[in-house]
C-alpha positions as a Markdown table, in Angstrom:
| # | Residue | x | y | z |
|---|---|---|---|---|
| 1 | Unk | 0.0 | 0.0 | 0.0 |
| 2 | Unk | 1.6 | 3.1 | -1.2 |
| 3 | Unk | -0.5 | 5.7 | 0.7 |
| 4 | Unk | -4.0 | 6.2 | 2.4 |
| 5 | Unk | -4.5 | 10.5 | 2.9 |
| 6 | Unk | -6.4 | 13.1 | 3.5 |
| 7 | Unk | -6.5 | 15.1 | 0.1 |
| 8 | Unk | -4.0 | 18.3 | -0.7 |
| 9 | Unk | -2.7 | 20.9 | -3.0 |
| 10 | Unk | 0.4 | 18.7 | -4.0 |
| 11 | Unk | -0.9 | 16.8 | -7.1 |
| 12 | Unk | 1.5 | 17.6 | -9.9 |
| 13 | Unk | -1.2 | 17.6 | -12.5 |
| 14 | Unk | -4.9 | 18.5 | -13.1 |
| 15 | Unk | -6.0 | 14.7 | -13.7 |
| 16 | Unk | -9.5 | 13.2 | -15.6 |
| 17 | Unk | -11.4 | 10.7 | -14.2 |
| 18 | Unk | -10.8 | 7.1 | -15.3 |
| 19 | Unk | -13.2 | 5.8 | -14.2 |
| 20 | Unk | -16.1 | 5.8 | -11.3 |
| 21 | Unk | -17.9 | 2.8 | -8.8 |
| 22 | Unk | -20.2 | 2.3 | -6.4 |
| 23 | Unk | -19.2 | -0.5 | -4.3 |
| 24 | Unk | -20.9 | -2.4 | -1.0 |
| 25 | Unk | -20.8 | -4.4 | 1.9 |
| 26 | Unk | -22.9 | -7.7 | 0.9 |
| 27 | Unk | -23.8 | -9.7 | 3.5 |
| 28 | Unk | -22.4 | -12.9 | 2.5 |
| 29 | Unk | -20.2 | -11.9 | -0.2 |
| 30 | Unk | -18.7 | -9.1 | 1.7 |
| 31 | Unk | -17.2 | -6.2 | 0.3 |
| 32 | Unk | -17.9 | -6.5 | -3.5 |
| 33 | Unk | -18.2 | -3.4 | -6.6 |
| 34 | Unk | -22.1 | -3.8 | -7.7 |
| 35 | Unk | -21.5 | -1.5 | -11.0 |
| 36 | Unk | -18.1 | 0.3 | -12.5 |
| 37 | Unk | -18.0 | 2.7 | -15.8 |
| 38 | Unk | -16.3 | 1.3 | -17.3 |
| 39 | Unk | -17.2 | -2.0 | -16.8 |
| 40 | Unk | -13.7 | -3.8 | -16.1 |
| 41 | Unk | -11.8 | -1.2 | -15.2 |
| 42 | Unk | -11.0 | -1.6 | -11.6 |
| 43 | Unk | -10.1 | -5.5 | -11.4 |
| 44 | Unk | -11.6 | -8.0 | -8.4 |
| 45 | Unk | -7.8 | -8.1 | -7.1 |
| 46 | Unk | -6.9 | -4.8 | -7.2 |
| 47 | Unk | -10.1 | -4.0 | -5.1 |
| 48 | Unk | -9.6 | -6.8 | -3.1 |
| 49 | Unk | -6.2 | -4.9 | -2.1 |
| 50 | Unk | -8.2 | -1.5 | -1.0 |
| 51 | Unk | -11.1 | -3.1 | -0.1 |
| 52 | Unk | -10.7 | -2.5 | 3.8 |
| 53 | Unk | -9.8 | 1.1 | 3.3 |
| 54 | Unk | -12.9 | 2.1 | 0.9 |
| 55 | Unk | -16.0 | 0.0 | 2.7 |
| 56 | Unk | -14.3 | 1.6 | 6.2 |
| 57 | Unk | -14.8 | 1.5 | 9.7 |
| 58 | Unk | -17.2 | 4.1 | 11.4 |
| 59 | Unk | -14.3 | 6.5 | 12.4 |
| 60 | Unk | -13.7 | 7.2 | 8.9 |
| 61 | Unk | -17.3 | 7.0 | 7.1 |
| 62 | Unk | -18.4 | 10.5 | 6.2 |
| 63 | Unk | -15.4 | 12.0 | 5.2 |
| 64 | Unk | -13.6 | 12.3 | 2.4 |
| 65 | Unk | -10.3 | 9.6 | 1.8 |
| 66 | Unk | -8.0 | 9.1 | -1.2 |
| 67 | Unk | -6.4 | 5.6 | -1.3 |
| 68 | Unk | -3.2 | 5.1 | -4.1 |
| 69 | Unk | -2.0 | 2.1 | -5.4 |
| 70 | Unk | 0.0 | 1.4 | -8.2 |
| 71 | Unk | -1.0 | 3.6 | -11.3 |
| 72 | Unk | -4.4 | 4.6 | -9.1 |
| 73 | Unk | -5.9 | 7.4 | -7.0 |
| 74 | Unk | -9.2 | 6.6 | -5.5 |
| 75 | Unk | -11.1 | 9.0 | -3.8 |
| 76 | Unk | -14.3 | 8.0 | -1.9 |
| 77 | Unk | -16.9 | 8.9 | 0.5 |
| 78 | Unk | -17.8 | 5.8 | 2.5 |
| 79 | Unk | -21.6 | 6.0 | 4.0 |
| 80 | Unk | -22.9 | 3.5 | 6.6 |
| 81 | Unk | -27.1 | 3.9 | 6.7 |
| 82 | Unk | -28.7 | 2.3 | 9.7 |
| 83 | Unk | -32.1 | 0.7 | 9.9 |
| 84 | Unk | -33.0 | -2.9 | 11.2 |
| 85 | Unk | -34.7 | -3.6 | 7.4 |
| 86 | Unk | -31.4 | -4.2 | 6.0 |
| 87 | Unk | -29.5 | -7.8 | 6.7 |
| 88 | Unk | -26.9 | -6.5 | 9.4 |
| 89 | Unk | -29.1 | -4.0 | 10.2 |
| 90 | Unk | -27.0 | -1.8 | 8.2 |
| 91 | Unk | -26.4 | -1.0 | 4.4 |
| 92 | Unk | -22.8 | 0.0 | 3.8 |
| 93 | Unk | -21.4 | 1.9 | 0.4 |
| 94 | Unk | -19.1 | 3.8 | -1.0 |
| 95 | Unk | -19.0 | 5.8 | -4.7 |
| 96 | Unk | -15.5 | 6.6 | -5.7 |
| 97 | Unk | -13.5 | 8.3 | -8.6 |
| 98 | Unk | -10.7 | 6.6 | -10.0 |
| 99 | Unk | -8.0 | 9.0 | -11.4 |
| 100 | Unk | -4.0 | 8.6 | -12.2 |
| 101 | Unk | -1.8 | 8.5 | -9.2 |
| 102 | Unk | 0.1 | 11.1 | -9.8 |
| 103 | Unk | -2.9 | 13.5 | -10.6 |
| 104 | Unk | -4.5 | 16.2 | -8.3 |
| 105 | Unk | -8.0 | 15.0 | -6.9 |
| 106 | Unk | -9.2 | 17.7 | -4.5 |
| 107 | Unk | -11.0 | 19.5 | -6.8 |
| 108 | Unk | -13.4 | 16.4 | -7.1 |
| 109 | Unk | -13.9 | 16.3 | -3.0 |
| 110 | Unk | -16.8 | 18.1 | -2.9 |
| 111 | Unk | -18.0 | 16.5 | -6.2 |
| 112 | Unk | -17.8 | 12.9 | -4.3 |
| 113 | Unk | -19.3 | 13.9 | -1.2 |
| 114 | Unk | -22.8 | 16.0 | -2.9 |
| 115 | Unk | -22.4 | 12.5 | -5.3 |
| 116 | Unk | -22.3 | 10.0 | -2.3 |
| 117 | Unk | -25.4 | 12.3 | -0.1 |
| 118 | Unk | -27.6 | 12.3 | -3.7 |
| 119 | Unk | -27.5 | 8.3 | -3.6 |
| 120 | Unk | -27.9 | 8.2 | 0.4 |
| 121 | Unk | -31.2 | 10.5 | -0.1 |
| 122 | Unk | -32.3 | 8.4 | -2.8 |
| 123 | Unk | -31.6 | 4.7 | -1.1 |
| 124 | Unk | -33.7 | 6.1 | 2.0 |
| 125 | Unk | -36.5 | 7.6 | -0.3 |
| 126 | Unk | -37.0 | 4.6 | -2.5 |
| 127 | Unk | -34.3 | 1.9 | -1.8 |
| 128 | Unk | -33.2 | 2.8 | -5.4 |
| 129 | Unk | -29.3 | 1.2 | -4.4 |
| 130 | Unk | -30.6 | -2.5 | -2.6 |
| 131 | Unk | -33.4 | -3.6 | -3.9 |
| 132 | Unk | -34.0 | -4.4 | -7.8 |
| 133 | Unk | -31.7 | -4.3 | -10.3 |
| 134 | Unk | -29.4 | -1.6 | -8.8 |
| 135 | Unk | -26.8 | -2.2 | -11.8 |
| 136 | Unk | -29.2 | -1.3 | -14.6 |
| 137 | Unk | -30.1 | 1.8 | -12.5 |
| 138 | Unk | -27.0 | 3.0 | -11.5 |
| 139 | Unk | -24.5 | 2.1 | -15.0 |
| 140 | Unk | -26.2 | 5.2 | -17.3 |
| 141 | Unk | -25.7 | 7.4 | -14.2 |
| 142 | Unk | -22.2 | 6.9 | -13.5 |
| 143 | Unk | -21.7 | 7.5 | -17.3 |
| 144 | Unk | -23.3 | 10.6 | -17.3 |
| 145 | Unk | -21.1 | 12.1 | -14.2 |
| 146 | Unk | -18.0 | 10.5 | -15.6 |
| 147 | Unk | -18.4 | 11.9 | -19.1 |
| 148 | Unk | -20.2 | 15.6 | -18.0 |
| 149 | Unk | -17.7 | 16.1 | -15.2 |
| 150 | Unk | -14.6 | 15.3 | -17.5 |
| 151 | Unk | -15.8 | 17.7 | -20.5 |
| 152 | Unk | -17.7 | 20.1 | -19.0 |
| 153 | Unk | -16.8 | 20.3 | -15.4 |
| 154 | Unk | -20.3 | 20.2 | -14.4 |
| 155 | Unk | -23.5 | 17.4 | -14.4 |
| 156 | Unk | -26.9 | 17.8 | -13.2 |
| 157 | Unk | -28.6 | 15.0 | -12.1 |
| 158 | Unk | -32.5 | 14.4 | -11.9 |
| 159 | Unk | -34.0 | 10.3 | -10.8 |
| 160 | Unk | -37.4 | 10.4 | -9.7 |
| 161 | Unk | -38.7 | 13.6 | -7.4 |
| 162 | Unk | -34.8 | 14.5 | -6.3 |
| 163 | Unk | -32.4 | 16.7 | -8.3 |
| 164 | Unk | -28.3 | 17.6 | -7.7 |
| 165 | Unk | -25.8 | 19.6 | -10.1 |
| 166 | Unk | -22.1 | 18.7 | -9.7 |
| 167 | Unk | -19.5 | 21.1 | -10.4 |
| 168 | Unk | -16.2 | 20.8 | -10.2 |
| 169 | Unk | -14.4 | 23.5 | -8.3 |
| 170 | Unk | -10.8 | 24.9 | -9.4 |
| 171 | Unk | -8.6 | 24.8 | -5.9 |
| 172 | Unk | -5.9 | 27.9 | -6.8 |
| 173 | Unk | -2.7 | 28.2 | -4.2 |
| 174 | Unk | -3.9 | 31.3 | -2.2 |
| 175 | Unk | -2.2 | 34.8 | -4.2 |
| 176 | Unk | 0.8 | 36.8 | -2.2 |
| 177 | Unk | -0.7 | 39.4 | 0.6 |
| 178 | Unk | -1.9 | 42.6 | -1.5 |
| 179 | Unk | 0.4 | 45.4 | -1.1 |
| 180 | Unk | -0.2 | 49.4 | -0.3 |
| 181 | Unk | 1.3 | 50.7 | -3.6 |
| 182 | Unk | -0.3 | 47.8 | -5.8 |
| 183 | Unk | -2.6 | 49.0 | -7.9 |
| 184 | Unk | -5.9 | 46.6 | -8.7 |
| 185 | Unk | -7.4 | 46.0 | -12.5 |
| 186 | Unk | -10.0 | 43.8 | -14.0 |
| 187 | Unk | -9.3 | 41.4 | -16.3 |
| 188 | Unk | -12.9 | 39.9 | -16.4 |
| 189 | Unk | -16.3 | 41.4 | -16.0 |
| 190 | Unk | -17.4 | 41.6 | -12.1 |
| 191 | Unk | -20.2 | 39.2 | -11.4 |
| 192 | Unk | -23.3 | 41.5 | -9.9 |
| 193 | Unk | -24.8 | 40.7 | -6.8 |
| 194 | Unk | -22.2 | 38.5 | -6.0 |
| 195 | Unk | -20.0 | 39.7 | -3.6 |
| 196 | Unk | -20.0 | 41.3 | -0.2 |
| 197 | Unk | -20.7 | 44.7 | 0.7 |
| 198 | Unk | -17.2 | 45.4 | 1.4 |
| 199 | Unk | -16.0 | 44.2 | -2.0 |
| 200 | Unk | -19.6 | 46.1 | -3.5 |
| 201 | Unk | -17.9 | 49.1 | -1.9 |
| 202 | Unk | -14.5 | 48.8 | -3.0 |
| 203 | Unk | -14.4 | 47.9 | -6.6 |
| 204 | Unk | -16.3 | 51.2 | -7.9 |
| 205 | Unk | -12.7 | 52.9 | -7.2 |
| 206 | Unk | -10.5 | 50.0 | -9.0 |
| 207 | Unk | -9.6 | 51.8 | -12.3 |
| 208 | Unk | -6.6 | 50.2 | -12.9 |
| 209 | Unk | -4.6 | 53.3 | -11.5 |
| 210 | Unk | -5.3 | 53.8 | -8.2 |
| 211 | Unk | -3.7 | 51.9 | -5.2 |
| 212 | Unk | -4.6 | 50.1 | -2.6 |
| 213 | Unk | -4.2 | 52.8 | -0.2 |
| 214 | Unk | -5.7 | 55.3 | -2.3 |
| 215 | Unk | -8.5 | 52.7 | -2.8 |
| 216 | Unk | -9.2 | 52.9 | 0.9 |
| 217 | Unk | -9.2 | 56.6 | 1.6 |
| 218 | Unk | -12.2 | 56.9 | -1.4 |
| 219 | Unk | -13.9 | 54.1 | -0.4 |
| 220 | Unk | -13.6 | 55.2 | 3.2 |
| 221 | Unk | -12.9 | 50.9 | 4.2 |
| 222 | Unk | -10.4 | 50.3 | 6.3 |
| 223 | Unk | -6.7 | 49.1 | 4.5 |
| 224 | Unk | -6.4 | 46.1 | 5.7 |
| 225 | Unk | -10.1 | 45.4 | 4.7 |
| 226 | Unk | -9.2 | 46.8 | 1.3 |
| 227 | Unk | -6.3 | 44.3 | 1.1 |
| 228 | Unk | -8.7 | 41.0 | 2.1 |
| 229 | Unk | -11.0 | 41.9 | -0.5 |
| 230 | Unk | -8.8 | 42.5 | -3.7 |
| 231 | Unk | -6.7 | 40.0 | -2.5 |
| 232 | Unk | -10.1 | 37.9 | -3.0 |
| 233 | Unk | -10.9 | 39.1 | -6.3 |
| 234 | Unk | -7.5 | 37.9 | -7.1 |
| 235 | Unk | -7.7 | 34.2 | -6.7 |
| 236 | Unk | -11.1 | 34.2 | -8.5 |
| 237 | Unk | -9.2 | 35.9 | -11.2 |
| 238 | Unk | -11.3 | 39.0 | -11.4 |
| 239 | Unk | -8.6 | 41.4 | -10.6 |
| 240 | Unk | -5.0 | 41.5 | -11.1 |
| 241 | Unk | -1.9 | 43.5 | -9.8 |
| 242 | Unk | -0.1 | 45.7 | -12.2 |
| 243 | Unk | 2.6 | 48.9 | -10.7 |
| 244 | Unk | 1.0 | 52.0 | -10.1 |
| 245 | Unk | 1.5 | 54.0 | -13.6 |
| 246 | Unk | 3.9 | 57.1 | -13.4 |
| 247 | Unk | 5.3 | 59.2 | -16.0 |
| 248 | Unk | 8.5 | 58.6 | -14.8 |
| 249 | Unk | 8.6 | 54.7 | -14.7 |
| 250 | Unk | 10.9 | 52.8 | -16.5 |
| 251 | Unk | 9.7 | 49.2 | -18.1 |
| 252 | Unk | 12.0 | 47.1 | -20.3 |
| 253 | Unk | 10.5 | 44.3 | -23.0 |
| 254 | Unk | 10.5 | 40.6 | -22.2 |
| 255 | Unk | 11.0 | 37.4 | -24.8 |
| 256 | Unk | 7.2 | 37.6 | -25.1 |
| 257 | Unk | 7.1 | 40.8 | -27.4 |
| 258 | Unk | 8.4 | 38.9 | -30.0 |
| 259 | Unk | 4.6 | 36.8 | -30.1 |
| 260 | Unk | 2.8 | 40.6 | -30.5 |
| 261 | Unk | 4.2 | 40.1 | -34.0 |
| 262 | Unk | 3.1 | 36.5 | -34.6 |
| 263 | Unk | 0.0 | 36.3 | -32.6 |
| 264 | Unk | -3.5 | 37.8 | -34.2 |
| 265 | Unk | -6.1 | 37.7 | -31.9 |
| 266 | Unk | -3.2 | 38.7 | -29.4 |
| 267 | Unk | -2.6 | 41.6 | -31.4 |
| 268 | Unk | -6.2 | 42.3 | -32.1 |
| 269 | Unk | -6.7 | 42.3 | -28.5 |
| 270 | Unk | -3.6 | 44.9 | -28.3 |
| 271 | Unk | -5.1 | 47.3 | -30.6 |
| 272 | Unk | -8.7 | 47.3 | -29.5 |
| 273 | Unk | -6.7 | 47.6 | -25.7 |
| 274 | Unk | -5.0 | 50.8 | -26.6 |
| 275 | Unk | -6.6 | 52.7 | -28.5 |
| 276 | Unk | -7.2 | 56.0 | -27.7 |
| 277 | Unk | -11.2 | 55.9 | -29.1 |
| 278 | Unk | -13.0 | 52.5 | -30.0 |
| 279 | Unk | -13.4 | 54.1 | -33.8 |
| 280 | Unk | -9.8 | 54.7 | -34.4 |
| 281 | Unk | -7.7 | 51.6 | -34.1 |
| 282 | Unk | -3.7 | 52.4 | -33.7 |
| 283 | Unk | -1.4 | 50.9 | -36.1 |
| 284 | Unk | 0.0 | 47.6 | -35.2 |
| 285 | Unk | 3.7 | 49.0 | -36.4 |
| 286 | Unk | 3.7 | 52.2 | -33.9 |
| 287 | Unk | 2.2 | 50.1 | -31.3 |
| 288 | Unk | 4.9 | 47.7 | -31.4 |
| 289 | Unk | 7.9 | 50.0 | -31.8 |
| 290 | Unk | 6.6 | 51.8 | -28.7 |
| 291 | Unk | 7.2 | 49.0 | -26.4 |
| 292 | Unk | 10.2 | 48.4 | -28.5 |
| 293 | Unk | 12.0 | 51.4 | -27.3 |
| 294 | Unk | 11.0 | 50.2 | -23.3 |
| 295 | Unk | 14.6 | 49.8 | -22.1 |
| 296 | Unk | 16.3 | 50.5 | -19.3 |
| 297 | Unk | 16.8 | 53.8 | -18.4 |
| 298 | Unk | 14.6 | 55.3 | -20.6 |
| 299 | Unk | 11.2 | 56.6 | -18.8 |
| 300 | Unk | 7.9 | 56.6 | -20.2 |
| 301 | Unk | 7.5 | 60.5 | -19.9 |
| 302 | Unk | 10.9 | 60.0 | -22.3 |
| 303 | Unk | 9.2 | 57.6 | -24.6 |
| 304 | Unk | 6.1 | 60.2 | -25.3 |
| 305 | Unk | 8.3 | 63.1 | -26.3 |
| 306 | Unk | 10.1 | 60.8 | -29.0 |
| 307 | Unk | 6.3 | 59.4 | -30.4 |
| 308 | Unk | 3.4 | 61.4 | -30.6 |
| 309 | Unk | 0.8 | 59.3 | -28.6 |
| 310 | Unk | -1.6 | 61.4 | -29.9 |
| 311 | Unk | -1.2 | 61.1 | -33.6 |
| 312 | Unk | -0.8 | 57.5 | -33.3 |
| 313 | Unk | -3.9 | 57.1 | -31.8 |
| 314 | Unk | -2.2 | 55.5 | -29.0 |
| 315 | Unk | -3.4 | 55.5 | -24.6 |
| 316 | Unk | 0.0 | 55.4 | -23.2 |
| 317 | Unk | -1.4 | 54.1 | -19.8 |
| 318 | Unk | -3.7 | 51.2 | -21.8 |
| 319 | Unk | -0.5 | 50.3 | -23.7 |
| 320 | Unk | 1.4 | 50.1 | -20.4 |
| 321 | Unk | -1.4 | 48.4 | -18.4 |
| 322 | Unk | -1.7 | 45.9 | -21.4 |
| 323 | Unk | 1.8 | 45.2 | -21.7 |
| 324 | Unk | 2.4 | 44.2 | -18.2 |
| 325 | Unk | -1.3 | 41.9 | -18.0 |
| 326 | Unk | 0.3 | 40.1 | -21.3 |
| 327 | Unk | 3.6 | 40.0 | -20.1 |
| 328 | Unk | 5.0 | 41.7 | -23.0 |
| 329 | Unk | 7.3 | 44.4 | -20.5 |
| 330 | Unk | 7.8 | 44.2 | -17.1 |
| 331 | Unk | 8.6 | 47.5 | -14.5 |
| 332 | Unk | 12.3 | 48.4 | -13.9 |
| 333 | Unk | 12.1 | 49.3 | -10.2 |
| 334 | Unk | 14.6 | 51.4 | -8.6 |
| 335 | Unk | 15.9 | 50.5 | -4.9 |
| 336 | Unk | 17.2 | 53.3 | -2.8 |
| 337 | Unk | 20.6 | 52.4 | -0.5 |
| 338 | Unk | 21.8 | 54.3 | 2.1 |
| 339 | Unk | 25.4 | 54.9 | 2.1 |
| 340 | Unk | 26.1 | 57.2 | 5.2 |
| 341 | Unk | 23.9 | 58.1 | 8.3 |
| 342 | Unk | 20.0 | 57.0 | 7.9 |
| 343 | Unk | 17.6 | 60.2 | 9.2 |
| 344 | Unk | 14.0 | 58.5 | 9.6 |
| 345 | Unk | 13.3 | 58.5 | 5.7 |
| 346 | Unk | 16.7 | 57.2 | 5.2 |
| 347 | Unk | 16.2 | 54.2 | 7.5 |
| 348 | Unk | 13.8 | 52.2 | 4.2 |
| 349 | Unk | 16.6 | 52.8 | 1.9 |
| 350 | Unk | 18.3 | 49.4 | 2.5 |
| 351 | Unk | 17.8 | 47.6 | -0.9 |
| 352 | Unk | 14.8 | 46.4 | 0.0 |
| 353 | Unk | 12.2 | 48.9 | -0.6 |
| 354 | Unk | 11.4 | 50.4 | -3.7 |
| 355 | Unk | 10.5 | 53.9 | -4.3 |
| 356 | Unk | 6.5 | 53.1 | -5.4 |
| 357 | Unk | 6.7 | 51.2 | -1.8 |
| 358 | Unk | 8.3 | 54.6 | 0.3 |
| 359 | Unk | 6.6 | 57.1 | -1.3 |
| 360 | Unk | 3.2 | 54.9 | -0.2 |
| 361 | Unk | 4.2 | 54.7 | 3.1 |
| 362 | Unk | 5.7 | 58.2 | 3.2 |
| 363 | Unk | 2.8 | 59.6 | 1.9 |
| 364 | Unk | 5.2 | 61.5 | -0.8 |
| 365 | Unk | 5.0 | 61.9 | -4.5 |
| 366 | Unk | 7.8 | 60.0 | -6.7 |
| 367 | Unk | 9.1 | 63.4 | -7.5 |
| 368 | Unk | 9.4 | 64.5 | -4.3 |
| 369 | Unk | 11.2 | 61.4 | -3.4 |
| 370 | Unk | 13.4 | 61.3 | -6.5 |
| 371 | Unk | 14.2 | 65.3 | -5.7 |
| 372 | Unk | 15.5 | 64.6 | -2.4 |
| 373 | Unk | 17.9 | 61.4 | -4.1 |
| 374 | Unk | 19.8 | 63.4 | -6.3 |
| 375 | Unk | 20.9 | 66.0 | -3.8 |
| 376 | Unk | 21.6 | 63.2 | -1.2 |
| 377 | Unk | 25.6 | 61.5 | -2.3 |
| 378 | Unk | 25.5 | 59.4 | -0.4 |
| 379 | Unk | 22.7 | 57.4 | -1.6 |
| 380 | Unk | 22.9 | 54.7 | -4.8 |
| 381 | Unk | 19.9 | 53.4 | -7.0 |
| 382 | Unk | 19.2 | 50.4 | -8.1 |
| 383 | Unk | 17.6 | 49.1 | -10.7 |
| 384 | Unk | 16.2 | 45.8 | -11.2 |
């Protein structure tokens, strides 16, 4: 036996089911699979080798268990339903997916257990898994699951005067702790009526060039509040994180640019992203050698007094914003470091800070900040 576990976030792949069945505690026979889709595919031996860890003891029944063995992950939901009309005075039973044993399975947790309480409600109403032909009854519905679940990620059930809908639920790492100088934009429309009233609250200031901290002081909600809730939006993938947009920011072009001139709907999408009005669409030329001239030290403020933005039809802040979302260029950030005595200021200018994250904190414009740099020798930049 290679492992019994409670299911976690360390499968290395998103994995299909193989295959799904409803096994039992006969009375005689013992523990014995009643119906499989597909038929065959988990052999009498190899469930003979599980057997004791699926059709469970009562510490474990009602809770969620993954078993793997050799090539397999099961994952069941073993349910023990007491009444003195059933030979032992008990029926015992268990519905389990099959998947690869290297593949991720918690996403199907919930799936198994709303699964497993469906066929419990439907045994107590009408004895629909003991008595009859339970196989006949029970092969079309497990091919149904298996084969809605796999393509579509979803399956709604309906057997007599009860009715579930299965949906398999994405389980994302949790994102990185939201930041005072980030600044929040949506990628995807905002559900309505959806959310809290915190988040209700928030999101009318999320522009895509505010920060977080600015976010708070409109909305009048608390920071840390502010945090919790984009932070939210951001594993649902309604919001990302881009830099706050500055005139005097510096962004440099990654590998991906190169796809801007091979991709078409990418560059589609790039057009209709920054143009300046939805009725003139830039050319794709000026938009490209505008992020083409991104390098190091050169500033954006730089960049639009060598192109005019405004004859090319061109947002510069849309063509930033988009080329950071698509990874196209990326934000040169500069790192103040103290050389000689640190006054109060001076004691964030280690290396670690950067000047979006002082100026924040400091409650300071960039200029300001940058002002007081140059006249100070005995402070270095860097840039990375």
């Amino acid at each position: 036996m290679n492992s019994i576990e409670k299911n976690n976030l360390s499968g290395v792949k998103e994995g299909q089911i193989r295959c799904i069945f409803f096994c039992e505690f006969h009375h005689t026979a013992g523990p014995i699979i009643s119906c499989q889709f597909p038929e065959h595919f988990i052999s009498k031996e190899l469930f003979d080798s599980i057997s004791v860890y699926i059709i469970t003891k009562a510490e474990l029944q009602k809770s969620t268990i993954t078993v793997t063995l050799q090539d397999y992950k099961f994952l069941g939901f073993p349910v023990r339903i007491d009444n003195k009309n059933y030979a032992r005075n008990a029926f015992h039973f268990n519905l389990c997916f099959v998947c690869d044993s290297d593949a991720r399975t918690v996403q199907y947790e919930s799936v198994v257990t709303k699964l497993s309480e469906y066929l419990m409600s439907m045994e107590i109403e009408s004895s629909f898994l003991s008595i009859g032909q339970s196989k006949e009854k029970l092969s079309p519905l497990l091919e149904k699951v298996m084969e809605d679940l796999n393509t579509k990620g979803e399956c709604a059930l309906l057997q007599g005067p009860i009715a579930t809908h299965l949906k398999v639920c994405q389980i994302r790492s949790d994102p990185n702790p939201v930041l005072d100088h980030q600044v929040p934009i949506f990628i995807k429309e905002l559900p309505p009526n959806q959310w809290d009233l915190t988040t209700q609250q928030v999101t009318p200031y999320i522009n895509g060039f505010n920060h977080i901290a600015r976010i708070a002081s409109l909305s009048d909600v608390d920071n840390n509040l502010v945090k919790a809730c984009v932070q939210n939006l951001v594993y649902y993938k309604v919001v990302a994180l881009v830099p706050l947009f500055q005139y005097s920011n510096i962004y440099c072009t990654t590998p991906k640019l190169r796809t801007l001139a091979q991709d078409i709907d990418l560059q589609r999408r790039c057009l209709q992203y920054v143009a300046r009005c939805n009725r003139q669409i830039p050319n794709l030329r000026d938009v490209f050698r505008t992020y083409a001239a991104m390098t190091r030290g050169t500033t954006i403020k730089d960049i639009c007094n060598r192109f005019n933005m405004a004859n090319m039809r061109i947002n510069e802040r849309k063509l930033v914003q988009f080329g950071v979302l698509e990874g196209l260029i990326r934000r040169v950030h500069k790192y103040p470091i103290a050389l000689g005595d640190n006054t109060d200021l001076q004691k964030t200018f280690t290396g670690n800070f950067n000047i979006d994250e002082i100026c924040c904190a400091a409650g300071i414009t960039t200029q300001q900040l940058e002002e007081k740099l140059e006249k100070d020798p005995n402070i270095i930049l860097l840039h990375k």
